[in-house]
C-alpha positions as CSV (number, residue, x, y, z in Angstrom):
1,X,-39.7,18.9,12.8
2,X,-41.8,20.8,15.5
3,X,-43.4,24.0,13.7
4,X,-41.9,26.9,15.0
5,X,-43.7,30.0,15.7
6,X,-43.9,33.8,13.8
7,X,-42.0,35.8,16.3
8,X,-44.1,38.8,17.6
9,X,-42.9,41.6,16.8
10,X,-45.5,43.8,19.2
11,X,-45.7,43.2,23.2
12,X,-44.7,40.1,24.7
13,X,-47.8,37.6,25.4
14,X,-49.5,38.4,28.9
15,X,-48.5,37.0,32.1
16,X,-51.1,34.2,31.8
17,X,-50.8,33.5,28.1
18,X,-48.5,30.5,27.1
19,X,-45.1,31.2,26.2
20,X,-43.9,31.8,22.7
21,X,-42.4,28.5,21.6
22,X,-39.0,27.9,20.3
23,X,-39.1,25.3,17.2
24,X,-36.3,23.3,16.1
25,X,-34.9,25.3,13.7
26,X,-34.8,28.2,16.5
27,X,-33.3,26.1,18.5
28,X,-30.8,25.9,15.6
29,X,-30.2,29.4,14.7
30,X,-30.0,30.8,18.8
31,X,-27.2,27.7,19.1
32,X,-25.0,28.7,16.4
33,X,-25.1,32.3,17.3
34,X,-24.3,31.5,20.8
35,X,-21.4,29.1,19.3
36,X,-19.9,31.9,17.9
37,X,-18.5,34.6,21.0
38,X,-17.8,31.1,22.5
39,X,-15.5,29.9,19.7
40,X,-13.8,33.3,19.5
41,X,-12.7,33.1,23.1
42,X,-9.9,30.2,22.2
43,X,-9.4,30.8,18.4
44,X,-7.2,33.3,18.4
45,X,-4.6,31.6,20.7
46,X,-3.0,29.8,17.6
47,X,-3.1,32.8,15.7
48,X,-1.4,34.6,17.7
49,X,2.7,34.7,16.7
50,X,1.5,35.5,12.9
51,X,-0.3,38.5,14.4
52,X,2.4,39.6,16.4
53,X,4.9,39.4,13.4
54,X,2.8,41.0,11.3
55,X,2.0,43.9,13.2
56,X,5.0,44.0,15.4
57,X,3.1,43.4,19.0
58,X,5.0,42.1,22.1
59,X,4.1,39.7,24.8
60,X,2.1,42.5,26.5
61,X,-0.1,43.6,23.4
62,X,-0.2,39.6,22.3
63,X,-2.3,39.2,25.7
64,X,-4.1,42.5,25.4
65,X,-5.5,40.5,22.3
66,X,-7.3,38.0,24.6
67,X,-7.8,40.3,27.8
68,X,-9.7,42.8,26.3
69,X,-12.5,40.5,24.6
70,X,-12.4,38.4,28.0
71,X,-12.6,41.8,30.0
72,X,-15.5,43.1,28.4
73,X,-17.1,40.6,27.5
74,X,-17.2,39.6,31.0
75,X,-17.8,42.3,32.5
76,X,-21.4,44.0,30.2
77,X,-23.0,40.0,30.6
78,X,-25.1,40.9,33.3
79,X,-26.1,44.2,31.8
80,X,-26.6,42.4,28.3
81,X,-29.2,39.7,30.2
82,X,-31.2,42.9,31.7
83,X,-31.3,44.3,28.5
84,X,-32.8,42.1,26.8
85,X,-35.7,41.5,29.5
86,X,-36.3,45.4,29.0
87,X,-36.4,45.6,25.6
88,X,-36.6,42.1,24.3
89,X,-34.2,38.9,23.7
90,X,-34.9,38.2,20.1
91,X,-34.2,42.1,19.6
92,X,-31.1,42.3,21.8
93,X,-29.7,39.0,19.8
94,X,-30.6,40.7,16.5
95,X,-28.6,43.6,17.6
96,X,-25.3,41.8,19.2
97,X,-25.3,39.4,16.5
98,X,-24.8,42.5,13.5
99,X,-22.4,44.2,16.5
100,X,-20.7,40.9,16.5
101,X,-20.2,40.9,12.4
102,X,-19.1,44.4,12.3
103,X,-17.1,44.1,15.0
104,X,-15.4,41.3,13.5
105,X,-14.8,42.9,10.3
106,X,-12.9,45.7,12.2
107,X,-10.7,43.1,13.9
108,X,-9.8,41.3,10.2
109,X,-9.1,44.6,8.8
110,X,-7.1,45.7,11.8
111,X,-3.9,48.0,10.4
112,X,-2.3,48.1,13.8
113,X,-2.0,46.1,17.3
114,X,-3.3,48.7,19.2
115,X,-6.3,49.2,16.7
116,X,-6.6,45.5,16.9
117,X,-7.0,45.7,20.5
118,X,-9.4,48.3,20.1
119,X,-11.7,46.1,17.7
120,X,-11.5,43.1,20.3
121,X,-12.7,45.0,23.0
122,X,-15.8,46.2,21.3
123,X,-16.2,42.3,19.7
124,X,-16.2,41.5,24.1
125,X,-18.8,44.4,24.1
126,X,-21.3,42.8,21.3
127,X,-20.7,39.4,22.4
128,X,-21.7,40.5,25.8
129,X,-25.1,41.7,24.4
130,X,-26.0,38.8,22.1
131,X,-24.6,35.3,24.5
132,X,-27.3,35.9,27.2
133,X,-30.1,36.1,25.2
134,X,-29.5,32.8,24.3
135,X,-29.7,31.4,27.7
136,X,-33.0,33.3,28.3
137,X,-35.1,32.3,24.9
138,X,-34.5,28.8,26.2
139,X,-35.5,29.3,29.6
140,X,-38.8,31.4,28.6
141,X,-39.9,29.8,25.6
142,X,-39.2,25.9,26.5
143,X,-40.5,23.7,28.9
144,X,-40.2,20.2,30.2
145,X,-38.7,17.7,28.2
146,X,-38.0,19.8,25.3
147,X,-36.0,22.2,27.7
148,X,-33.5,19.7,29.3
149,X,-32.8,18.7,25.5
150,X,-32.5,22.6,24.5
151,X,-30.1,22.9,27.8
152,X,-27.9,19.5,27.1
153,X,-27.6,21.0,23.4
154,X,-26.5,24.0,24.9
155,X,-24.5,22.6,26.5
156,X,-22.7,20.5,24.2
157,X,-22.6,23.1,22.0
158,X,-20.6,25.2,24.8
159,X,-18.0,22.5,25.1
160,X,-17.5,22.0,21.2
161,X,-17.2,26.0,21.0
162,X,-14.1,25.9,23.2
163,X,-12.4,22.9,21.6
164,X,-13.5,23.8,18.2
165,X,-11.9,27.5,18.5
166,X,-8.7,25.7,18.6
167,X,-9.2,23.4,15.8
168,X,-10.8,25.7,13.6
169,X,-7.9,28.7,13.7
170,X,-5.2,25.9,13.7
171,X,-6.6,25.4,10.3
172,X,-7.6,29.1,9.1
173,X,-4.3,30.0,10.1
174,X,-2.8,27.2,8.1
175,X,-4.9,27.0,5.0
176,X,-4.2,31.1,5.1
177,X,-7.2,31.5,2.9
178,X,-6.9,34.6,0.3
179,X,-3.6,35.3,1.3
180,X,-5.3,36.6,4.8
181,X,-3.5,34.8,7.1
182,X,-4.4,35.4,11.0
183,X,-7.0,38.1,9.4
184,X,-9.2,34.7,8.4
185,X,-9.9,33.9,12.2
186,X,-11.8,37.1,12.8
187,X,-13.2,37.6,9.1
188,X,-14.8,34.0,9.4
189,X,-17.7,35.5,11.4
190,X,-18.8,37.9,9.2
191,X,-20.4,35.1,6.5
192,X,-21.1,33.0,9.7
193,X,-23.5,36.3,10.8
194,X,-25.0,36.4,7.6
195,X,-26.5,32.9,7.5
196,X,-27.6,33.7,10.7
197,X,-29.3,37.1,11.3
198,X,-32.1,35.6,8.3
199,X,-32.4,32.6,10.3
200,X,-33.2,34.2,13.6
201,X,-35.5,37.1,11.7
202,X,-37.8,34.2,10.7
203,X,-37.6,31.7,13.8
204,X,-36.7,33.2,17.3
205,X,-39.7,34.2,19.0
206,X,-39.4,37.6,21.2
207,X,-39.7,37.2,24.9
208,X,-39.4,39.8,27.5
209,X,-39.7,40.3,31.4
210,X,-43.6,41.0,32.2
211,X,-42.9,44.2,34.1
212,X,-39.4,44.8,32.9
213,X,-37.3,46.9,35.5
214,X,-35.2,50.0,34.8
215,X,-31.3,49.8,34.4
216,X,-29.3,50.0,37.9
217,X,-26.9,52.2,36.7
218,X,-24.5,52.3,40.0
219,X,-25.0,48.7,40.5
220,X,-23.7,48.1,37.0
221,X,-20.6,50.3,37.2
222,X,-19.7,48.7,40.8
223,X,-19.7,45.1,39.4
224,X,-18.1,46.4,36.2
225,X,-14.9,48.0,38.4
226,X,-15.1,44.6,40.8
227,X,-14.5,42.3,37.6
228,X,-11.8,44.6,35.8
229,X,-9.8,45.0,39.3
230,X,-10.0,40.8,39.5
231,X,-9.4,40.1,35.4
232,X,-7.4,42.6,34.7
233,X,-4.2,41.9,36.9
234,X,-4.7,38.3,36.5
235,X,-5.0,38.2,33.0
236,X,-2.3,40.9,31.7
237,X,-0.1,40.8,35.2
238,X,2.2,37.8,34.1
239,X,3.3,39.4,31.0
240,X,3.5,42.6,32.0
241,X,6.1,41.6,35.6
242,X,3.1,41.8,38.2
243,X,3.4,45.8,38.2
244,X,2.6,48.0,41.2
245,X,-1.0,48.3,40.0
246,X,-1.7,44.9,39.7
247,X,-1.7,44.4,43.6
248,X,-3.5,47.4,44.1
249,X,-6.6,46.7,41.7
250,X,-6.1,43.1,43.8
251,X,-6.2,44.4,46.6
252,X,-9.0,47.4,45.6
253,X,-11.3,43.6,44.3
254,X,-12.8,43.1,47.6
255,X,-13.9,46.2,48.4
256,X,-15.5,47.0,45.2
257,X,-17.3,43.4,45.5
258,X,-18.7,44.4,48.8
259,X,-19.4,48.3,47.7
260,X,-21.5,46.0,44.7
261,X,-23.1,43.8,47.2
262,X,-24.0,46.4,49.7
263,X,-25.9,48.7,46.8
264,X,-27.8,45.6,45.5
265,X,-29.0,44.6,48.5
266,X,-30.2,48.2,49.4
267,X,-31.9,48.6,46.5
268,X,-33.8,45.8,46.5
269,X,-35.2,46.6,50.4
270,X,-36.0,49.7,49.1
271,X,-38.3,48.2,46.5
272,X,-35.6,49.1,43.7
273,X,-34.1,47.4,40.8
274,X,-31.1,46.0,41.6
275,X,-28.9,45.1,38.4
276,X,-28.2,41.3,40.2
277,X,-31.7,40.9,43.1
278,X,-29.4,39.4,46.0
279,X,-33.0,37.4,46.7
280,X,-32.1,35.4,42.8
281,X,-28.5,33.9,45.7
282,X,-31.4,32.7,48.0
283,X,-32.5,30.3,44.9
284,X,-30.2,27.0,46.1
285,X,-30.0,25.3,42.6
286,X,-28.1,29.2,41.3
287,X,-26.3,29.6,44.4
288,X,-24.8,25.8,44.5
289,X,-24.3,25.2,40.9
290,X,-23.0,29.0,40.6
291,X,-20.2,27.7,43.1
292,X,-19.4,24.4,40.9
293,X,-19.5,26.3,37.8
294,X,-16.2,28.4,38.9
295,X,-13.8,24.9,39.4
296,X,-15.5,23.2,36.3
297,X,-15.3,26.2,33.5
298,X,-11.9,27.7,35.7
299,X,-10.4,23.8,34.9
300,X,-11.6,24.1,31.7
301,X,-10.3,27.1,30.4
302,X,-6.8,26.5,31.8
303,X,-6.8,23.0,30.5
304,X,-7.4,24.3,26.5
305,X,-4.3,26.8,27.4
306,X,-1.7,24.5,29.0
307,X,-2.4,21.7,26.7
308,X,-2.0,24.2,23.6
309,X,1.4,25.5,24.6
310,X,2.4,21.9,25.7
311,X,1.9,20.1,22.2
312,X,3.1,23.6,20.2
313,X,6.0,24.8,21.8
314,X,7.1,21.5,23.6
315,X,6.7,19.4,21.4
316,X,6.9,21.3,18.0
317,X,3.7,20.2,17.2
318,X,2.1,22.3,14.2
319,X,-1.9,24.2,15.0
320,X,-3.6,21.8,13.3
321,X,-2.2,18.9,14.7
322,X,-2.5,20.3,18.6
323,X,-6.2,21.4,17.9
324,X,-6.8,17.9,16.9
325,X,-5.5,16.1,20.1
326,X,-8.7,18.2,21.4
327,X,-10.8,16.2,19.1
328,X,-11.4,12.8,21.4
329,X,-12.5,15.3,24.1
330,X,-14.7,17.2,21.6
331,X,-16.7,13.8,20.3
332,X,-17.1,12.5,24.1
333,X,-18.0,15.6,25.0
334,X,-20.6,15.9,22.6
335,X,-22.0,12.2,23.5
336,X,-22.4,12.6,26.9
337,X,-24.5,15.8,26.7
338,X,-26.8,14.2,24.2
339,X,-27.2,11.3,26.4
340,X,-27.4,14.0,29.7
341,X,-31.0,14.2,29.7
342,X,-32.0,10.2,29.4
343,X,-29.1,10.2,32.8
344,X,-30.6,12.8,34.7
345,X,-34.1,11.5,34.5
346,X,-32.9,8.7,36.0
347,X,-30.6,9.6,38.4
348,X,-31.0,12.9,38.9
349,X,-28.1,15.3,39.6
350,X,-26.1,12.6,40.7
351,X,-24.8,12.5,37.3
352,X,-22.9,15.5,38.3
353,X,-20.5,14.0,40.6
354,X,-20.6,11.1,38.2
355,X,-19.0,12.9,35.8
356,X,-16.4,14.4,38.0
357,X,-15.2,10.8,39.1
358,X,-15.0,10.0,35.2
359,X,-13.0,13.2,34.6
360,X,-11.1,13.1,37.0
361,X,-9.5,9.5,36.1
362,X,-9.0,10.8,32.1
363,X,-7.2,14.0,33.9
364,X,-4.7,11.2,35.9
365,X,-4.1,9.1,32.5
366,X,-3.4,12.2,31.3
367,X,-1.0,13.3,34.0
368,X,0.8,9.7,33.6
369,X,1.0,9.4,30.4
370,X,2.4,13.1,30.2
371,X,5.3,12.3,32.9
372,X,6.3,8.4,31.5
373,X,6.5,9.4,27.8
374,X,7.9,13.0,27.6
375,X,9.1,14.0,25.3
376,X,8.1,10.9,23.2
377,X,4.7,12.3,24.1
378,X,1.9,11.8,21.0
379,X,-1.6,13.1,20.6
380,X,-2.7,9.5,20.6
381,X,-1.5,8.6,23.4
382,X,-3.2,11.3,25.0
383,X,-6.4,10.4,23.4
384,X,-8.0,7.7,26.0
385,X,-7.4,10.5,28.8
386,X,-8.9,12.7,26.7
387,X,-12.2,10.9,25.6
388,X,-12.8,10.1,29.4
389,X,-11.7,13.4,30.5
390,X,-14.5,14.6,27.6
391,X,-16.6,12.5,29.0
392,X,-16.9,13.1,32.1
393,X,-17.1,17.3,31.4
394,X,-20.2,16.6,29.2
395,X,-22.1,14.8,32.1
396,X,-21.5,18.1,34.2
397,X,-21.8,21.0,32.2
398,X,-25.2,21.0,30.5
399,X,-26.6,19.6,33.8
400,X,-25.0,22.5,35.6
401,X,-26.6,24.6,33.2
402,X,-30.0,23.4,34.3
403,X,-30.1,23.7,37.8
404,X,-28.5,26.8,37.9
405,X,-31.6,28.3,35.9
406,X,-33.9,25.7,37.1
407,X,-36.2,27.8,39.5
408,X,-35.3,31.2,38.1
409,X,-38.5,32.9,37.2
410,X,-39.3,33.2,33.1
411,X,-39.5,37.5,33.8
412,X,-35.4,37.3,35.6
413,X,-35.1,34.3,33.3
414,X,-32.3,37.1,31.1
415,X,-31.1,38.6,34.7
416,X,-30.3,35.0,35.8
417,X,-28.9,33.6,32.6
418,X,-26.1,36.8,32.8
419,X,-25.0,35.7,36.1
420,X,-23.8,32.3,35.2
421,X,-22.8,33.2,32.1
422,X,-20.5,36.0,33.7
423,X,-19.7,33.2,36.3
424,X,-18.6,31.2,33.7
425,X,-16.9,33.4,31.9
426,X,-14.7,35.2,34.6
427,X,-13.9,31.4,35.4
428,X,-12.3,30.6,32.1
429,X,-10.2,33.5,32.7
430,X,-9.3,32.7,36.2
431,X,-8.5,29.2,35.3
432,X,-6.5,30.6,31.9
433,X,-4.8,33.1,34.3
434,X,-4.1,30.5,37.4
435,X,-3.3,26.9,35.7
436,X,-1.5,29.0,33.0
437,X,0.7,30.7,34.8
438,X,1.4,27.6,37.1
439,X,2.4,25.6,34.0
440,X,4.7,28.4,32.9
441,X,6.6,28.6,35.8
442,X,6.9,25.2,36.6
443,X,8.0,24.7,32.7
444,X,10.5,27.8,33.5
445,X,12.5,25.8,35.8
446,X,12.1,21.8,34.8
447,X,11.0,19.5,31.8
448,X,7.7,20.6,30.1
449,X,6.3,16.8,30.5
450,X,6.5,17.7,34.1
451,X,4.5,20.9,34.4
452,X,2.4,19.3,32.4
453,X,1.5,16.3,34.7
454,X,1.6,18.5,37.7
455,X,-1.0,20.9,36.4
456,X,-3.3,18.2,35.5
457,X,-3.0,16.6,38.8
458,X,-3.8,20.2,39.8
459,X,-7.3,19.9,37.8
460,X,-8.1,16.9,39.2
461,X,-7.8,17.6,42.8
462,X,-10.5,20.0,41.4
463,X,-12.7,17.9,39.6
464,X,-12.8,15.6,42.8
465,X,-13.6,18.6,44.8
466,X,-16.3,19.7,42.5
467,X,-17.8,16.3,42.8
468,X,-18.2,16.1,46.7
469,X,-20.2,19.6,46.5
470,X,-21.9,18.4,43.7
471,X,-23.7,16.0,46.5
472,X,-25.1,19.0,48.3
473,X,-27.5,20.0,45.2
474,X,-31.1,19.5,45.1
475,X,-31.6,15.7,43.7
476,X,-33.9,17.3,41.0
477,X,-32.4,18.9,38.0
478,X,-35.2,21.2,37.5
């Protein structure tokens, strides 16, 4: 096992000295708190008719429950990444990692749905501060080889997050553990931050920017209202019967995006610090992979939804049963990003659009075997689409993650790792928002197996898309 450094507790090293290095076991600890915001994006979805019965919530509050820890999280990344180049990543994981505990804690002990929501919002808020510092300790304390591992672990560990949320509430919901119930999904985390927080005292090393910029408070607000007036009304709009104010903070999106855009790039003529430098989007690897991470995390998130509500309510199929039709994707998944950086060293990005061909044909067996066997429809059946279809995500992803950070420099390395993380983020609840609602309406008005199909052919008209751009990056993964 590589040794792993004492994590300085004073001043980061100067400009010149090496940096800190991450050892194994930090790898360890910085991936299993970055699993867990991750897996509590998808495992409340099968919790969520207990909660509603027990604390009498309708279809509105019920999506309130995953809005408001979407919403914030989404929208306080970026500001979590700059935060911790100010004041320091190990620090600013410490931190979000006992916010995400307590936070968690309030959410299991919730006594009412509007409490509840309350509790989730803040559990966005702390996830927001502790998932970029991950990113950042492996950009600025790895290099070469042992960086495109800690990346395809990332990566993996991203993709087994989402699937695993499923899987794991299916059963805590299940097993109801003390007599808890839907209380277990939350309250899971709090031992899970225990065995943690000692870990990372001991083995994350502290990094910071080398001249660490001051907060851009306007900037920060602007992008803040820009992603609420775009999540919001896509995320709660459906439920709620697309209200008045749902096309108005549509419309207000654009404007607010450009009021964002304008004040960044002023700033940084002026010699400012911009909350997001417009000169990081001049970087091709972040601008390009940026643009393939929308279609590829947007498919993603949308696929975990529709194939959830597909195997529960179509098909009667219990939560533990329907998290594990997720499992072939889950183990492929996990293959392919452990065999990503022997690929890439070979061939290079290439392996990108690789791995959209490959899921793109498990989407289509998918789709077919979805329309020909409805309502006869098994998890096993399913389960050669899926492994492909896992296989072919786990070629992108951790790749993606890589050139997207590949030339960012180790002092933005926090800045940088926000952005795609809010990229990616605000794309799992585009694609939740989008493919969802497309699979509800279509399952509205014809058989389920249907809608299913269709929306999966959907997906794969995007995977195929995302595999022609995926020719335009820079042959080098970085």
């Amino acid at each position: 096992m590589t040794t792993t450094t004492r994590p300085s507790r004073g001043r980061p090293p100067s400009p010149t000295a090496p940096p800190p290095a991450l050892g194994s076991l930090g790898l360890f600890t910085v991936l299993l708190g970055a699993a867990l915001p991750l897996v509590d994006f998808f495992i409340v979805n099968v919790a969520l008719p207990s909660i509603g019965r027990d604390l009498g919530a309708g279809e509105a509050l019920l999506e309130l429950f995953v809005a408001g820890y979407g919403l914030a999280y989404a929208v306080l990344l970026v500001l979590g990444g700059r935060l911790g180049d100010l004041f320091g990543r190990r620090r600013l994981f410490l931190a979000g990692l006992v916010a995400f505990g307590v936070t968690s804690l309030l959410c299991g002990l919730a006594p009412s749905a509007w409490a509840l929501v309350a509790a989730r919002v803040a559990q966005g808020a702390a996830a927001a501060l502790l998932l970029p510092q991950v990113l950042a300790t492996l950009h600025s304390s790895t290099t070469g080889a042992r960086r495109a591992r800690a990346m395809s672990l990332y990566g993996a560990t991203t993709g087994l997050a989402f699937v695993s949320g499923q899987i794991l509430g299916g059963l805590l919901v299940a097993a109801d553990v003390a007599g808890l119930g839907w209380r277990a999904v939350f309250l899971v985390n709090v031992p899970a931050v225990l065995l943690v927080l000692p870990l990372a005292l001991r083995t994350v090393p502290e990094t910071r920017a080398a001249a660490p910029a001051p907060l851009d408070v306007r900037g920060t607000v602007l992008l803040a209202l820009a992603l609420v007036s775009l999540l919001a009304p896509l995320t709660e709009g459906r439920a709620a019967g697309w209200p008045l104010w749902t096309w108005a903070a549509l419309a207000a999106f654009p404007l607010l995006a450009a009021a964002f855009w304008r004040t960044e790039r002023r700033a940084e003529l002026g010699g400012g610090a911009p909350l997001v430098p417009p000169s990081l989007l001049r970087l091709t690897p972040l601008r390009r992979g940026l643009v393939l991470v929308l279609p590829l995390s947007g498919g993603f998130g949308g696929f975990i939804l529709v194939v959830a509500v597909a195997l529960q309510q179509g098909l009667s199929l219990g939560p533990i049963a329907s998290g594990a039709a997720l499992a072939p994707m889950a183990l492929a998944f996990f293959a392919a990003s452990l065999a990503g950086p022997r690929l890439v060293a070979r061939w290079g990005t290439r392996v990108i659009p690789a791995g959209a061909v490959l899921q793109a044909a498990g989407l289509g067996m998918m789709a077919w075997t979805a329309w020909s066997s409805w309502p006869d429809l098994t998890p096993w059946a399913l389960a050669p689409g899926m492994a492909v279809a896992g296989l072919g995500q786990g070629l992108q992803l951790p790749v993606l993650f890589r050139v997207v950070l590949a030339e960012v420099p180790a002092d933005r390395a926090g800045v940088g790792s926000g952005v795609m993380v809010t990229t990616q983020q605000s794309a799992l609840a585009l694609g939740v928002a989008t493919l969802g609602s497309l699979f509800l309406s279509l399952a509205a008005s014809g058989p389920m197996g249907t809608a299913l199909a269709t929306t999966l052919l959907v997906q794969l008209a995007l995977a195929l898309l995302t595999g022609l751009y995926a020719l335009r990056l820079p042959r080098a993964a970085g």
